[in-house]
N, C-alpha and C positions, 0 to 999 in steps of 0.2 A: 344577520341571522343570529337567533338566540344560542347560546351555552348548550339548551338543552337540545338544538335542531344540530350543532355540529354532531352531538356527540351519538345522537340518530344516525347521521350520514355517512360517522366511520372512519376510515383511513381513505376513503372514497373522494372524501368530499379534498383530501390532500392531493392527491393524485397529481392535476393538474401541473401546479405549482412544484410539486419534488420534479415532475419529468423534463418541465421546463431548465431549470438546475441542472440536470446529467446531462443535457447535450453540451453545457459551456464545461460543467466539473461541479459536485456539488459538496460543498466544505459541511458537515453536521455542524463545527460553531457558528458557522453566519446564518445558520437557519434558526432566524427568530418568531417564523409566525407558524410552526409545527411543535407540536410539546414533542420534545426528545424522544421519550419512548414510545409513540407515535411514530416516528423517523426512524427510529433504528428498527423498530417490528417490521417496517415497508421496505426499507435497505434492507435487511436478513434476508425476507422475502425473496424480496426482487434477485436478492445473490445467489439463494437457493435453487432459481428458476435458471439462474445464469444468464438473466437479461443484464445485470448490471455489475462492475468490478471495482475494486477499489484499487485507486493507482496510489506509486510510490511516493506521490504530492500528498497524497493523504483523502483526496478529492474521491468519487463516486462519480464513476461515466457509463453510458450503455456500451454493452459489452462490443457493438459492433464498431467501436473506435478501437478498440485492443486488437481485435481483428484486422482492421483496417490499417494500424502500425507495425502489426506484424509483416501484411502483404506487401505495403510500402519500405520494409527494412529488409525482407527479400528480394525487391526487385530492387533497391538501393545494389543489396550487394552481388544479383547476378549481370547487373548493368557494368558493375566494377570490372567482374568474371569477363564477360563479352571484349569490354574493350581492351583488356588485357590480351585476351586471347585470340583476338579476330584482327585487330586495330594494332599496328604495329609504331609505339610510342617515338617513333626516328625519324628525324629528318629526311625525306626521297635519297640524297646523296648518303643519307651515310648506311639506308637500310642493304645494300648491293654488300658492304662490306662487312656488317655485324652477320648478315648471313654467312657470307664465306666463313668468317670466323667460327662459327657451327660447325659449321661442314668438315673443315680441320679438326675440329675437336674431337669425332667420332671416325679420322683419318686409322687402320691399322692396315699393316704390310702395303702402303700407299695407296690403298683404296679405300672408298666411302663404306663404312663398316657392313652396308647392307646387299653390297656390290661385292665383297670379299671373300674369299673360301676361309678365310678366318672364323668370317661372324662373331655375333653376339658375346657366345657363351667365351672364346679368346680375349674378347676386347675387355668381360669382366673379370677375368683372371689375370690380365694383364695390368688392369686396374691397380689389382690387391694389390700383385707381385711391382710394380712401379714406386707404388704407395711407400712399400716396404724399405726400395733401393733410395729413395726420396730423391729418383733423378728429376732435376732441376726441368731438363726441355720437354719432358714426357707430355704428349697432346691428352692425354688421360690424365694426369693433375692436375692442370687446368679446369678438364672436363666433372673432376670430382669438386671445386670449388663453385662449380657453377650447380651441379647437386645441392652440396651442402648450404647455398647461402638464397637458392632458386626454388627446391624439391625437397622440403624437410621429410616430407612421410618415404620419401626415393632414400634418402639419405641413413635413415633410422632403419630402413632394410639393409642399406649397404651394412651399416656399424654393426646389428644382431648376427648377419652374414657370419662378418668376421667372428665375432662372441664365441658363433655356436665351431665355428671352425677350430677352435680354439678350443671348447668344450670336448667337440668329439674324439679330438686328437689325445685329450686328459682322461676321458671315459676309456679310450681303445689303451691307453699305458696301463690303467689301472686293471681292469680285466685282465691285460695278457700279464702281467707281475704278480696277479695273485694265480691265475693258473701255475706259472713256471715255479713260483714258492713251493706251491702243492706238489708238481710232480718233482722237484727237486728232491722229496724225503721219500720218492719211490724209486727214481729214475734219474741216471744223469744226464742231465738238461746242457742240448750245445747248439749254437744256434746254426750249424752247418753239418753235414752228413760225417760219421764217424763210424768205425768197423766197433767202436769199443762194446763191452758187451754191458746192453740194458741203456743202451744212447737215443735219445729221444730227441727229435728237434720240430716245430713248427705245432708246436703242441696246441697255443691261445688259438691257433687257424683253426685245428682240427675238432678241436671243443665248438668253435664259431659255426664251421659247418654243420656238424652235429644237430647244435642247437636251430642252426635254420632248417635243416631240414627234417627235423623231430626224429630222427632215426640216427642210432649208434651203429655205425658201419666200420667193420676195423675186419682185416683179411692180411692175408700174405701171396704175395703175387713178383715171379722173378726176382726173389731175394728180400724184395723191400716190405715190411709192415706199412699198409697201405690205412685212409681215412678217406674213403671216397678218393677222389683223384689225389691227395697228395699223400706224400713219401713220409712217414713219422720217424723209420728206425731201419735199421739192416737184423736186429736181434728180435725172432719169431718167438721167440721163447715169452715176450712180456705180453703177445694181443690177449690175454686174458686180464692178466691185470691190467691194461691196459682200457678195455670196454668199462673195468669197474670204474677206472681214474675218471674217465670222460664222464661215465652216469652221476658218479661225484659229486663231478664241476657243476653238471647241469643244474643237481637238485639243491647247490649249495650258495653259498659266497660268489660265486666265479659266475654262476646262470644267472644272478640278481648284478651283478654287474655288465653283466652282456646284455642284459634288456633296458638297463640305464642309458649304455650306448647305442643300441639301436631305437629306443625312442630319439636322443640326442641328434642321430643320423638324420632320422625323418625328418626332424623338423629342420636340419639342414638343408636335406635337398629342395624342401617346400620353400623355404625363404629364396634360396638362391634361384626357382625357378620366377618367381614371384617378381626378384630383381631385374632378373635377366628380361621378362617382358615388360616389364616397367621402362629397363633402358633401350629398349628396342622402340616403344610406345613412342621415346624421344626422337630418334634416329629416325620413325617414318616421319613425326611430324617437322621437324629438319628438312627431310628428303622434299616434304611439300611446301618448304616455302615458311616455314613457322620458326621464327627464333628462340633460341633457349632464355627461358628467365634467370634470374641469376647474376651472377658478376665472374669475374676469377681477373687475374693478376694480365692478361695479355688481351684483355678485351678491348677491341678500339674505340677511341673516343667519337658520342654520339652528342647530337642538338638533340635533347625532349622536347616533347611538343606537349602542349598543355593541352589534355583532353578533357579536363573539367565541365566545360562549356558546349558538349558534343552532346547533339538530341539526337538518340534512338526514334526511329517513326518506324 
């Protein structure tokens, strides 16, 4: 065919020969019987339409191999998933006893945690609080090593758990120390009931109520200067200044530190609900026969079995 008939026929008359290329991989420098800007206008193309991609070889394949590696490195890894989770990697003899081993581990007041008036929400307080005493036989440090090395995302709830316990605990000092500062230069501040005149006590509560329930409630009832249900003073003489203290708190220092802590609260309780059915999630599949992943220091010794070579049908 002449010079002047290719150049008639286009990017057309290429076609053939590039498509043939993208099913194996097609390299732009090995392609010597395409003028370059020819190849690269039809790649562009072809990319724009998203029929063809260019891999990390450098090579030009139809796009339905990209697809097709993707779906193959999915099922690679929910195959992984499966026999982890369904396929129990132990020996017959020794699977009777890494179970038991489970079983103990979610052991509190000598019953299976999910059998127990204890439950759950015990077994993760008991947790922290074991954690903390770092006793040696506790079936719950065990149980947290088998988290930590088994359930990273289980585990990084426990640890924020802790964080925010720790937060909310530093949110609640800070609030009630700048409340008692404040009424200290109105009122003397004691942290138990006193006849003295202008004695104020339980004041960070009384501000907290307040503030949850958007209403300043301050009265005098059988002696005591009342805040809704609790007792602030025996001395009637201060609910006035007293309503002003509280309105104060709310609109100042003291109210921008009480909503630090009650955000800090929220996301406490959310976590620790979050954990608590997480570790329960374990405990039922435990209860059904499913071992924990994981390791920890008293686990017994198993034979693996090589699943490698295990066809799914």
């Amino acid at each position: 065919m002449s010079g002047k008939g290719r150049r008639k026929g286009g990017i057309r008359i290429y076609l053939k020969g590039v498509f043939e290329r993208l099913n194996a991989g097609l390299l732009p420098s090995e392609v010597k019987d395409v003028p370059k800007s020819t190849l690269y206008d039809l790649l562009n193309l072809l990319k724009e339409c998203r029929l063809v991609y260019e891999d990390e070889d450098g090579k030009y394949y139809f796009a339905w191999r990209k697809e097709r590696k993707e779906i193959e490195e999915k099922w690679k890894k929910e195959r992984e998933e499966i026999l982890n989770r369904f396929f129990y990697p132990f020996a017959p003899q020794d699977y009777e006893r890494k179970l038991e081993h489970c079983k103990n581990l979610f052991e509190i007041e000598g019953k299976f945690v999910l059998d127990s008036p204890a439950g759950i929400e015990s077994f993760v307080w008991r947790m922290l609080e074991e954690e903390k005493e770092e006793l040696r036989s506790s079936p719950r440090k065990y149980f947290l090593q088998h988290i930590k090395s088994g359930y990273p995302e289980i585990y990084k709830l426990y640890e924020r758990w802790k964080e925010l316990l720790k937060e909310v605990d530093e949110a609640w000092k800070a609030f009630s120390q700048e409340v008692n500062e404040r009424a200290a230069k109105k009122f003397t501040v004691s942290e138990k009931p006193r006849e003295d005149e202008k004695v104020v006590w339980q004041l960070s509560q009384a501000v907290e109520k307040c503030i949850h329930l958007r209403r300043v409630d301050v009265r005098e009832e059988g002696g005591f200067v009342w805040v809704y249900n609790l007792t602030v003073s025996k001395d009637e003489s201060i609910i006035k200044d007293l309503e002003e203290f509280i309105r104060g708190c709310i609109e100042s220092e003291p109210g921008e530190l009480y909503r630090k802590y009650s955000e800090l609260l929220a996301q406490r309780d959310s976590t620790f609900v979050r954990l608590k059915y997480s570790i329960e999630s374990l405990a039922v599949d435990v209860k059904h026969r499913r071992v924990l992943e994981g390791h920890c220091e008293k686990c017994p010794p198993v034979t693996i079995l090589n699943l490698k070579n295990l066809v799914l049908v």
